[in-house]
Wavefront OBJ file of the C-alpha trace (Angstrom):
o trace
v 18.672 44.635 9.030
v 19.645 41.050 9.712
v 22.636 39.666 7.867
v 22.112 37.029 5.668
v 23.898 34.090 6.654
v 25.081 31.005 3.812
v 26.624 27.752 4.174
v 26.972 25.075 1.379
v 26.750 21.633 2.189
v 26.815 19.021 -0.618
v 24.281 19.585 -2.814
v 22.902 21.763 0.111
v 23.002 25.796 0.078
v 21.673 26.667 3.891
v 20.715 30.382 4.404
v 19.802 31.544 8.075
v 19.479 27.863 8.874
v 19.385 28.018 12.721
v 18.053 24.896 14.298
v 19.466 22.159 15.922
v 17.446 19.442 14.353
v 14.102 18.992 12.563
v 11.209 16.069 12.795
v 10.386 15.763 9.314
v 9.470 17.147 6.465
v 5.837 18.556 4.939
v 4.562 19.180 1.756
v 1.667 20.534 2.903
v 2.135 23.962 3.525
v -1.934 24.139 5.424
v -0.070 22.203 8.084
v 2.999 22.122 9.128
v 3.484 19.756 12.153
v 5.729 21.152 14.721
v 9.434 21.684 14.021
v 9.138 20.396 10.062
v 10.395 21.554 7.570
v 8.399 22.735 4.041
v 9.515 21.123 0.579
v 8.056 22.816 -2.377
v 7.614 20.592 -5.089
v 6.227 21.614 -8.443
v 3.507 19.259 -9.341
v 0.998 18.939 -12.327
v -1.070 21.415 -11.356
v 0.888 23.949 -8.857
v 3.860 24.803 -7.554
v 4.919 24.582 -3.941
v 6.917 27.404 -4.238
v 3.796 29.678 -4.485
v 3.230 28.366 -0.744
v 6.679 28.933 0.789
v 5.582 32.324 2.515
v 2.691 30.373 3.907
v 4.495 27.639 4.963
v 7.102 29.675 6.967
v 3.958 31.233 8.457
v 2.191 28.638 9.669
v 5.613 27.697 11.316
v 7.900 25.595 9.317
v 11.674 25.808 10.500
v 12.749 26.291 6.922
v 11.633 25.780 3.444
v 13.402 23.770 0.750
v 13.568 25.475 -2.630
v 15.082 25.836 -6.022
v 17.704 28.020 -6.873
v 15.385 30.226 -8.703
v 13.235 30.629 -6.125
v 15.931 31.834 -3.549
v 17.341 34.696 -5.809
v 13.606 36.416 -5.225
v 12.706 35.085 -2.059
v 13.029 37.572 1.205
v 16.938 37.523 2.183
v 15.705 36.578 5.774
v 13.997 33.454 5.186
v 15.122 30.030 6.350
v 15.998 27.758 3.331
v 17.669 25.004 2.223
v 18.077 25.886 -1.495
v 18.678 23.138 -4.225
v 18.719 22.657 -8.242
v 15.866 20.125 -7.899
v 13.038 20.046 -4.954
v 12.330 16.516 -5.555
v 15.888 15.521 -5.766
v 16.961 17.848 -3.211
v 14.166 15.852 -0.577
v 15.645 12.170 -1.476
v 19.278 13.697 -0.964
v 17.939 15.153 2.285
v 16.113 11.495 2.932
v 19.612 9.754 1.980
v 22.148 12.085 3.953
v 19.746 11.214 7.401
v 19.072 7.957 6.564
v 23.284 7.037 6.672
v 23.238 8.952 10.169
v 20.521 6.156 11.419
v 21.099 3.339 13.070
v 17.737 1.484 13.167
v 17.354 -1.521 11.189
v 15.063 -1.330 8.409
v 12.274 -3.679 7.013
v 11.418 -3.383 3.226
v 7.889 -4.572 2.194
v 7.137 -4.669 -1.442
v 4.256 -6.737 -3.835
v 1.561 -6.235 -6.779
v -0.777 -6.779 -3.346
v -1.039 -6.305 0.169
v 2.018 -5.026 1.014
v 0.545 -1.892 2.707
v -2.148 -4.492 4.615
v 1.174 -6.531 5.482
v 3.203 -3.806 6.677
v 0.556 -2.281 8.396
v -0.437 -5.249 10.407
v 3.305 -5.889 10.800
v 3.995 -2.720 12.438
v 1.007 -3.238 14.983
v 2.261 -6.963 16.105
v 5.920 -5.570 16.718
v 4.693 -2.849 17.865
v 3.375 -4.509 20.912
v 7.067 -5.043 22.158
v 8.944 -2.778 20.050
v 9.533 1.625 19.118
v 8.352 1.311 15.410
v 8.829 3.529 12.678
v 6.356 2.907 9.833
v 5.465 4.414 6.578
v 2.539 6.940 7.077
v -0.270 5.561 5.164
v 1.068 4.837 1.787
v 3.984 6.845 1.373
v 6.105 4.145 -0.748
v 7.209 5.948 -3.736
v 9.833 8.909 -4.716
v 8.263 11.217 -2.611
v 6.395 9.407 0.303
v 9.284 7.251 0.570
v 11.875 10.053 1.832
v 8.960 11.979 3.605
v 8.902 8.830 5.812
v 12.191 8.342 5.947
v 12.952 11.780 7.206
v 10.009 11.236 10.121
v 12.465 8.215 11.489
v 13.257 9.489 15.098
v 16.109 7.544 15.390
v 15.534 5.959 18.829
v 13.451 2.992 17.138
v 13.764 -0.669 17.013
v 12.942 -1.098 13.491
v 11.894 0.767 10.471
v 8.836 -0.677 8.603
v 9.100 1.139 4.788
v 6.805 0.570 2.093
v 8.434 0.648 -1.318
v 5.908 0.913 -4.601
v 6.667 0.842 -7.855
v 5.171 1.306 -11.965
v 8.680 0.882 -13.717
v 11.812 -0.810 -13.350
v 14.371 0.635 -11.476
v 11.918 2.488 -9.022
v 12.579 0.378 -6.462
v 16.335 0.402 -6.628
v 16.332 3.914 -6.315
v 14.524 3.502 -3.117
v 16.735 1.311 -1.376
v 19.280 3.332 -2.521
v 18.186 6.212 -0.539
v 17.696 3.720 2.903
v 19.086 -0.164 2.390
v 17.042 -2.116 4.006
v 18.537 -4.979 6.464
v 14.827 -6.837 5.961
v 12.800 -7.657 2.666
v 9.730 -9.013 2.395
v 7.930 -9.428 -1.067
v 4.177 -10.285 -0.685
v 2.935 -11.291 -4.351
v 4.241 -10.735 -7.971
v 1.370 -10.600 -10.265
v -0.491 -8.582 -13.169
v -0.158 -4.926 -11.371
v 1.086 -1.775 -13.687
v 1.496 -4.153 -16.679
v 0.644 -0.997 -18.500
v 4.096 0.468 -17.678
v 5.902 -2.535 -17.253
v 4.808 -4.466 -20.132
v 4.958 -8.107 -18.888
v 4.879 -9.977 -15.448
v 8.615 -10.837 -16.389
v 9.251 -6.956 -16.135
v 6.705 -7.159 -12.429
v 9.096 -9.749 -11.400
v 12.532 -7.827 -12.386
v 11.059 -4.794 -10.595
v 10.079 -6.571 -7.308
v 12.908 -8.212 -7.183
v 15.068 -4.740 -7.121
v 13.769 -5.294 -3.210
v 15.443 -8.276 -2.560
v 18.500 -7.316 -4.687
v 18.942 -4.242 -2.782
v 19.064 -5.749 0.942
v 22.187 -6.108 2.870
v 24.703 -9.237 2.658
v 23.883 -9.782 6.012
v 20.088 -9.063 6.210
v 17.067 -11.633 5.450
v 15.054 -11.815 2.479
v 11.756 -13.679 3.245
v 10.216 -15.797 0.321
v 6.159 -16.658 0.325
v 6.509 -19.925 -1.733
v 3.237 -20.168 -3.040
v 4.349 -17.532 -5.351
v 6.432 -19.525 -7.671
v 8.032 -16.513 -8.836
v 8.977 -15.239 -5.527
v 10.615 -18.837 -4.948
v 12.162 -18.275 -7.904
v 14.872 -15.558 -6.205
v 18.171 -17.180 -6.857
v 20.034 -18.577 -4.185
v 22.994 -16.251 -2.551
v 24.828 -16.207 0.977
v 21.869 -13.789 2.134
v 19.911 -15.921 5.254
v 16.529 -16.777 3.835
v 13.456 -17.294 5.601
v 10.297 -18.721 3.864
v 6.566 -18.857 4.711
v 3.740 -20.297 3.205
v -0.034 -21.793 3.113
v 0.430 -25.043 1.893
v 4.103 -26.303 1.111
v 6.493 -27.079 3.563
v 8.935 -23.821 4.447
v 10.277 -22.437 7.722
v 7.160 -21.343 8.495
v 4.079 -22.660 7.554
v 0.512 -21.596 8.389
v -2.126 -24.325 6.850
v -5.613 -23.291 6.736
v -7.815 -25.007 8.949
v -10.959 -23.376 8.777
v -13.118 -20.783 6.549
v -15.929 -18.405 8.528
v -19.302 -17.451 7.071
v -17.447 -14.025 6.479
v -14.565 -15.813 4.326
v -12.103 -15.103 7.073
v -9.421 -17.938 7.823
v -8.432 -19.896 10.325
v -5.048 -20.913 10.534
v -2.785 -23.399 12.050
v 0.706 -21.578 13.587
v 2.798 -23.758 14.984
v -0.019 -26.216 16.838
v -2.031 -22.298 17.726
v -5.266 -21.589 15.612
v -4.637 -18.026 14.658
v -8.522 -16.397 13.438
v -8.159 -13.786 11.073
v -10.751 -10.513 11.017
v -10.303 -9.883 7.363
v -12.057 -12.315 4.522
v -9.990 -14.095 1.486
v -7.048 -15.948 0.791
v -5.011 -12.552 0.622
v -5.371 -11.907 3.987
v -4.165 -15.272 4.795
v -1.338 -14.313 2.939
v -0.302 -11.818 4.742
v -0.964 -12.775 8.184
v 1.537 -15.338 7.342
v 4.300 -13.093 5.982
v 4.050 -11.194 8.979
v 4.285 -14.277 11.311
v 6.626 -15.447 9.540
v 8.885 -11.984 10.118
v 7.824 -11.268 13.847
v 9.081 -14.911 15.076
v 12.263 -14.097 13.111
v 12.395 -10.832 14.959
v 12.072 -12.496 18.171
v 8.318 -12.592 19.303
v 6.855 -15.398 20.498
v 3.955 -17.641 19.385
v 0.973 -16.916 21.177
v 2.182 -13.009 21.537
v 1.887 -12.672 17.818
v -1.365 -14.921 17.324
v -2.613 -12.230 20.120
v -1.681 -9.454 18.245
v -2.949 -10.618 15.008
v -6.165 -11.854 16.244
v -7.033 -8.019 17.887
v -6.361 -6.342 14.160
v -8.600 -5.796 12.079
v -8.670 -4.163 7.985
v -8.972 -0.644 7.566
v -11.375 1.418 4.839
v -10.862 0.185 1.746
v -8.719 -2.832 2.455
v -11.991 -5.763 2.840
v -13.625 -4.491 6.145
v -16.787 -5.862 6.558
v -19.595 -3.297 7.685
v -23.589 -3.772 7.830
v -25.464 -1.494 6.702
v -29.763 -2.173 7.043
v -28.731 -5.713 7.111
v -26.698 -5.807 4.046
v -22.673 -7.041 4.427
v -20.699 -4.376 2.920
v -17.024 -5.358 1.774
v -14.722 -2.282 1.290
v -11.894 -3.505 -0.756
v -11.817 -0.350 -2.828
v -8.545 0.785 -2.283
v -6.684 -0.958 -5.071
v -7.547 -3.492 -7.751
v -5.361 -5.719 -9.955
v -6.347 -9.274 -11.380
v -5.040 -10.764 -8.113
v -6.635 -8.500 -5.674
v -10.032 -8.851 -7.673
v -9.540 -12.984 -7.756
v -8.882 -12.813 -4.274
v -11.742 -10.608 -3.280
v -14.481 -12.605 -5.470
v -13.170 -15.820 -3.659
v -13.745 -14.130 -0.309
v -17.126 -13.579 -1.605
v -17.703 -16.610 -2.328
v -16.429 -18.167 1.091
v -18.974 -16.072 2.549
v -22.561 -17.551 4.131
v -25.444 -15.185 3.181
v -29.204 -15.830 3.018
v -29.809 -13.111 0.454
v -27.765 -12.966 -2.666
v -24.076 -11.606 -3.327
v -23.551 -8.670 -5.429
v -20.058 -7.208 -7.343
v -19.818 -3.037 -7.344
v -16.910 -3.200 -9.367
v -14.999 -0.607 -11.161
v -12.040 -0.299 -13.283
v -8.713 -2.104 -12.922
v -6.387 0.753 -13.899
v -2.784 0.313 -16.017
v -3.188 -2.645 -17.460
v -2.427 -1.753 -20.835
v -2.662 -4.431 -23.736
v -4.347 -6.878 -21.320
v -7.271 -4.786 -19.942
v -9.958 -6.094 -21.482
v -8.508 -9.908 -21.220
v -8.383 -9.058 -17.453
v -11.599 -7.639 -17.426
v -13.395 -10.451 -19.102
v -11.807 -13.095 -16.627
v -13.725 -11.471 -13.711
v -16.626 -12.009 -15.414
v -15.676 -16.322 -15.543
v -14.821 -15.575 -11.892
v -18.174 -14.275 -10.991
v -19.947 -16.784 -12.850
v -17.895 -20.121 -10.891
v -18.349 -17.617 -7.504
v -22.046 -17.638 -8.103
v -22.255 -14.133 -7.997
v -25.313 -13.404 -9.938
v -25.804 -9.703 -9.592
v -22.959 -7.079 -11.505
v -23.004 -3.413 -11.489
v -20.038 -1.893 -13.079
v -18.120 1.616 -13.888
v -15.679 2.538 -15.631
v -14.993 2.170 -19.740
v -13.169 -1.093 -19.101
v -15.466 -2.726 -17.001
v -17.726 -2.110 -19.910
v -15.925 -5.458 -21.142
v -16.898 -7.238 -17.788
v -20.574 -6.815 -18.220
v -20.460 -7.730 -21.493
v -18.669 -10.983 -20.787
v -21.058 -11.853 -17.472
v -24.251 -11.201 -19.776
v -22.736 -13.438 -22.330
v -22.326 -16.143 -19.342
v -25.666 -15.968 -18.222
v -25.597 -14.024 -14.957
v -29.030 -12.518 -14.133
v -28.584 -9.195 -13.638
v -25.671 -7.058 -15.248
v -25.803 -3.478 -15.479
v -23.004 -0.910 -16.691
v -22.875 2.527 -15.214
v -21.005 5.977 -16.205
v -22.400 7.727 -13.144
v -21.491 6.640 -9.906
v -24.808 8.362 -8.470
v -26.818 6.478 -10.706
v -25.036 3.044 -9.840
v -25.399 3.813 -5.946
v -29.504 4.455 -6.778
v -29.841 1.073 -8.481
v -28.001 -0.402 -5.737
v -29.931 1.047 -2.969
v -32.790 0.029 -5.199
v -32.125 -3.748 -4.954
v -30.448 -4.473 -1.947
v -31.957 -6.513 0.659
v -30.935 -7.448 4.508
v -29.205 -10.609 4.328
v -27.482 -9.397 1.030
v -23.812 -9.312 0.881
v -22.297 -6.673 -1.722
v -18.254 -6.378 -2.698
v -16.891 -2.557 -4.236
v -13.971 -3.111 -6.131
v -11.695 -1.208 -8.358
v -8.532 0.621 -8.753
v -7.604 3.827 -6.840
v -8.195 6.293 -9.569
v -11.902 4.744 -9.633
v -12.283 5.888 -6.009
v -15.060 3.584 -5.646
v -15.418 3.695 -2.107
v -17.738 7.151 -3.369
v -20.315 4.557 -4.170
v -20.914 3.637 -0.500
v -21.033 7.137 0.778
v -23.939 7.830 -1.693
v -25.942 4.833 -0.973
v -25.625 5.443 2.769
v -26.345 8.788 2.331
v -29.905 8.092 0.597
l 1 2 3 4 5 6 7 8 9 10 11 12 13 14 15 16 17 18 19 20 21 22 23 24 25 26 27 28 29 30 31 32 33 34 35 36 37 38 39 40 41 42 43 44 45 46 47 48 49 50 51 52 53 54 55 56 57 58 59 60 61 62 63 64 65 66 67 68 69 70 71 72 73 74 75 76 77 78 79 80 81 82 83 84 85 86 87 88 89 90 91 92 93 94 95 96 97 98 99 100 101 102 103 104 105 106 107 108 109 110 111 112 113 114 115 116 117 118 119 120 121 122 123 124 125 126 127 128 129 130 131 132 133 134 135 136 137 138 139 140 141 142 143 144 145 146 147 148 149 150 151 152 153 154 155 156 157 158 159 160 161 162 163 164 165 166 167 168 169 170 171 172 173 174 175 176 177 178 179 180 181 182 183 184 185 186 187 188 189 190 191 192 193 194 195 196 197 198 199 200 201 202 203 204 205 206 207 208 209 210 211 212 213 214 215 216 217 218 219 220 221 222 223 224 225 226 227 228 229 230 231 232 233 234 235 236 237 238 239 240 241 242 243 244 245 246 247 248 249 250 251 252 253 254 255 256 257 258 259 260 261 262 263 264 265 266 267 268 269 270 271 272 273 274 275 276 277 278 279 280 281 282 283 284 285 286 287 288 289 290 291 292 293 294 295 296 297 298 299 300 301 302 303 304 305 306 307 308 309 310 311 312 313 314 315 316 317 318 319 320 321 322 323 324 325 326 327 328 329 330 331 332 333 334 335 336 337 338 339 340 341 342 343 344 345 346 347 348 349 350 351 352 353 354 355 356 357 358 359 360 361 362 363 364 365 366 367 368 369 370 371 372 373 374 375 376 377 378 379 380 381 382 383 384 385 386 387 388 389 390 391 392 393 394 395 396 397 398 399 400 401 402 403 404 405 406 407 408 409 410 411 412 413 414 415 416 417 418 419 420 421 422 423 424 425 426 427 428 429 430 431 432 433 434 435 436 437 438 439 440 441 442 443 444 445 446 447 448 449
């Protein structure tokens, strides 16, 4: 029988650990990319450690566990045994992260930070090694599972840091300090947890707190609480829309699809995805690849060639109808910024709102839900078919200002049948609504009919 072999290491009790280095780690023990390693957290629902045996099976180099597990588990197995599984993967995230040496650039905001650092990542990209965030993995668990995926050998890091309370985001740079931070927007997002967009504010700006003395903070002034950050010996670098900054991208132009057309630096820079948002962004991330070193017309190029995932305002036709997919998130922002987009947009049929709850907004959900309503009605948006129990307030409101046709759903299937019902070629229809709405199920059943 093989001996069983133990070495303690910090916080860290290795048994039969025998590699030479790992690529990351999985939670997933259905697949296990080649030389991970398996964390098993305990969750709502199950417990990861049921899946260790599986997970070693399907060829994970070792398995992080708890203590309790270990004293039962096979004497032969590979672990890595810890108190805590979740705190034992951001120790694991923090111990590699101090053996890096690859710059790192923070993106936080209530919107579009995964759009920014997403489009970010594909203009450096172009010139650059780039570690990003897979997906979404921003908070205490996708934020060390990206982490621990950094090869090493990169030019920069790209990490997306989320956030529903304060202190979240401190704890994140804590485990990987960022030399870069980027804010995109503070508004009404998890005001439910927080409380009040003074608490949003204090939470965001954990980010900017948290990066180096020597790094760069960049600052979108047409968020007047972004501008707001106090002055320190930290270099920073500002961007903007309309007021005068280091970088500024004026709009010159908007397309019958709401997209933008901006001015950088004397190049028009055209934009695939609709709304002011967008705009936003593509200016952030201008604004951060010229400070990184790219130049003008490389980045406009870049830029220019991207265009917005599922879920994030890409524009499909279906039987003549313009489909906007922004249902990945929703706060009062996104939704404001989306219904503008609408509006920007050139149809000859009429425009239509899918939209479903805007999750975690606590004492001012149905305040925030009856504004979209007055946004409709000054976007001319005359059609509004809504889910969700808070949304319930939304029709209500856009019935009391006069819009023609307002219906309130608690079946999505039912929604997407009165949808396919009235839609027309020419027609242009926007899904909206928070990530626990999934609203995005909507389309799938109307295409599907």
């Amino acid at each position: 029988m093989m001996k069983t072999q133990q070495l303690h290491h910090g916080p860290f009790t290795l048994r039969n650990i025998r590699f030479a280095f790992f690529r990351g780690v999985s939670i997933d023990s259905r697949n296990i990319p080649e030389t991970h390693i398996f964390c098993a957290l305990k969750g709502e629902h199950t417990d990861g450690h049921r899946f260790v045996r599986d997970a070693l099976d399907n060829g994970a180099l070792a398995a992080v566990v708890d203590r309790d597990y270990a004293e039962k588990a096979d004497p032969r197995d590979p672990l890595i045994i810890v108190d805590d599984t979740y705190q034992g993967l951001k120790d694991m995230a923090a111990v590699y992260a101090h053996s890096l040496n690859v710059p790192v650039f923070a993106i936080t905001g209530s919107a579009g930070k995964t759009s920014s650092r997403r489009l970010l990542a594909e203009v450096l990209r172009s010139e650059m090694i780039i570690a990003e965030s897979p997906r979404n993995f921003n908070n205490h668990i996708g934020l060390p599972l990206a982490v621990l995926q950094i090869r090493g050998d990169e030019d920069i890091a790209i990490l997306e840091m989320g956030m529903s309370a304060l202190g979240e985001i401190r704890e994140l740079c804590g485990i990987i300090p960022p030399d870069y931070g980027l804010i995109t927007v503070i508004a009404h997002a998890h005001i439910g947890g927080l409380g009040s967009i003074g608490n949003v504010q204090k939470a965001k700006f954990e980010l900017f707190d948290s990066v180096k003395d020597d790094g760069i903070l960049f600052l979108n002034l047409d968020d007047p609480r972004i501008a707001a950050y106090p002055e320190d010996r930290r270099r920073r670098i500002s961007f903007s829309l309309e007021k005068p900054g280091d970088f500024t991208l004026r709009i010159c132009s908007v397309d019958e699809n709401g997209c933008y057309t901006l001015n950088a630096e004397g190049a028009r820079l055209r934009l695939n995805a609709p709304g002011r948002g967008a705009a936003s962004n593509a200016a952030a991330v201008y604004a951060a690849a010229r400070s990184l070193g790219m130049d003008r017309d490389s980045i406009v190029r870049q830029i220019e060639h991207s265009s917005p995932s599922a879920g994030r305002g890409r524009i499909d036709s279906w039987r003549g109808v313009s489909i906007i997919d922004d249902t990945y998130n929703a706060n009062p922002l996104s939704v404001k910024n989306a219904v503008d987009a609408l509006q920007a947009m050139q149809v000859s049929g009429k425009k239509i709102m899918v939209f479903g709850d805007m999750l975690e907004m606590g004492a001012e959900s149905r305040s925030s839900h009856e504004t979209v309503a007055g946004q409709l009605a000054v976007a001319g948006v005359r059609c509004l078919l809504c889910y969700g129990e808070a949304s319930r307030h939304t029709a209500e409101k856009a019935r009391k200002l006069g819009l023609d046709d307002v219906k309130h759903f608690s079946s999505k299937q039912k929604l997407a049948e009165e949808l396919a019902g009235i839609v027309k070629a020419g027609d242009a229809v926007l899904f909206k609504g928070s990530r626990g709405m999934a609203m995005e199920d909507v389309i799938s059943i109307m295409k599907g009919m």
